[in-house]
N, C-alpha and C positions, 0 to 999 in steps of 0.2 A: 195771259195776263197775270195771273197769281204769281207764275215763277219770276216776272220784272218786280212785284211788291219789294222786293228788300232793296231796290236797286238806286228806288225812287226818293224824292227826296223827303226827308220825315215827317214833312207837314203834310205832305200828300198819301200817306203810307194807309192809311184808315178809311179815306175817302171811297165813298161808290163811283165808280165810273159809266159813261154811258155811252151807246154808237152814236156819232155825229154824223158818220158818213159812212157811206159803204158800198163798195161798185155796184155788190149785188143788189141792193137795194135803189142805190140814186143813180146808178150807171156808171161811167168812163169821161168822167169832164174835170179837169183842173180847177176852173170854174168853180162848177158844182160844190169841189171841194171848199173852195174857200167860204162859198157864202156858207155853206151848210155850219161849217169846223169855225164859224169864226164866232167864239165868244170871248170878248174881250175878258182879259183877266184868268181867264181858264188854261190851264197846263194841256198839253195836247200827245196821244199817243198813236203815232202812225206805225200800221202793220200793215205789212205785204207778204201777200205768197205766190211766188215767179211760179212760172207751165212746168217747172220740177218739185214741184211743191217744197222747195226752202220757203223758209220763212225769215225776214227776217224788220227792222226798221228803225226808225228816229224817237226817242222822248223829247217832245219841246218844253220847257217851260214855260212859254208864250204860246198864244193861240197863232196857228199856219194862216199866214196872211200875203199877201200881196204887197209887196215893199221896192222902195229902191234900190235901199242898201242890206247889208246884213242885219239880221238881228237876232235876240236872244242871250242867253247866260251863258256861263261855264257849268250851269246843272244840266244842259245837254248833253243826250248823248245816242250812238248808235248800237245797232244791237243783232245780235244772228242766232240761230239756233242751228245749232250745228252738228250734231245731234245737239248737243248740249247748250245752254245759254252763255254766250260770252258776251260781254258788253264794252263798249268801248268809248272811255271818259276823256273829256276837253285834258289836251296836254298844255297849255297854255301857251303855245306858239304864234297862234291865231286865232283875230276875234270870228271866224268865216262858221258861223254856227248853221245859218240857215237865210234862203233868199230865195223870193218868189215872184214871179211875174204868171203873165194868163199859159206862157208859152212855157214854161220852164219853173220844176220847183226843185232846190237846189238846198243841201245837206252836208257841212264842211267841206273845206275848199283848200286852195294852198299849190303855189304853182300849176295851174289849170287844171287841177283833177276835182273831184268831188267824192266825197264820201259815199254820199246818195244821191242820185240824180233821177228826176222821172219828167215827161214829155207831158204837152198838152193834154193829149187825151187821154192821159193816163196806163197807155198800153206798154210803153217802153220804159227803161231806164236805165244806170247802169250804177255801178260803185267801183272806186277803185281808193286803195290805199289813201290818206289824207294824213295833212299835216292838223290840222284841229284836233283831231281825235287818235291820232296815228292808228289807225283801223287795217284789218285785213280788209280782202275783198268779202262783201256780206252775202254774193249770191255766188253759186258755182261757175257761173261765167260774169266778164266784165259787163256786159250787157245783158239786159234777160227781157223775158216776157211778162207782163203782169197778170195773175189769172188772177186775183183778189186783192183788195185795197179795203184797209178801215181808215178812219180817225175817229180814236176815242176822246172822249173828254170828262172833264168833271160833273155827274148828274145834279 
């Protein structure tokens, strides 16, 4: 978390943050996820770490919810650690920030790919290139495994 501080946006930059959610703790449920992560008004930080242990994930400035349609800012954004932190900022092509349903939670978008994609049960998901973020791929394969899942939020 410290090394995303400068990344974040400035009014967030001082703030304590707190675990909302956490596989280890609440299990493998998309669900889950939402009721736990949802405070309305709150900025949201999802971090994963795939069965290779990368690490890698999404800043919302909206809290992860369950929606229709897209939602969210252009202060979104996705992020890998590779060794090192790279991050990867809304290129203004597309508003495809982020979209949820129980089965599916979905992390820029742009001709059928996603940036970040992860399944119901939170075990799968995948990334690949996108046009919202123009991102590499975040995990070492297009599909990976989930061994860990956060979302933080604002305490």
């Amino acid at each position: 978390l410290p090394q995303l501080g400068p990344h974040l946006p400035p009014r967030l930059m001082q703030q304590p943050w707190r675990l909302l959610y956490g596989t280890a703790r609440d299990g493998f449920s998309l669900r889950t996820l939402y009721r736990c992560g949802n405070q309305p008004g709150s900025p949201a930080l999802l971090l994963i770490r795939d069965a290779e242990a990368q690490a890698f994930g999404a800043f919302s400035a909206t809290t992860i919810r369950c929606s229709n349609g897209f939602y969210g800012t252009g202060e979104n954004f996705l992020f890998s650690f590779s060794p090192e932190l790279k991050v990867f900022r809304w290129t203004g092509r597309n508003n495809f920030f982020m979209k949820g349903d129980v089965d599916l939670l979905m992390v820029g978008g742009g001709s059928g790919r996603f940036g970040l994609w992860l399944d119901g049960d939170l075990h799968h998901g995948g990334s690949h290139p996108c046009e919202t973020f123009g991102n590499e791929t975040l995990s070492p394969r297009e599909e990976f495994c989930v061994q860990d899942l956060e979302v933080w939020g604002l305490a």
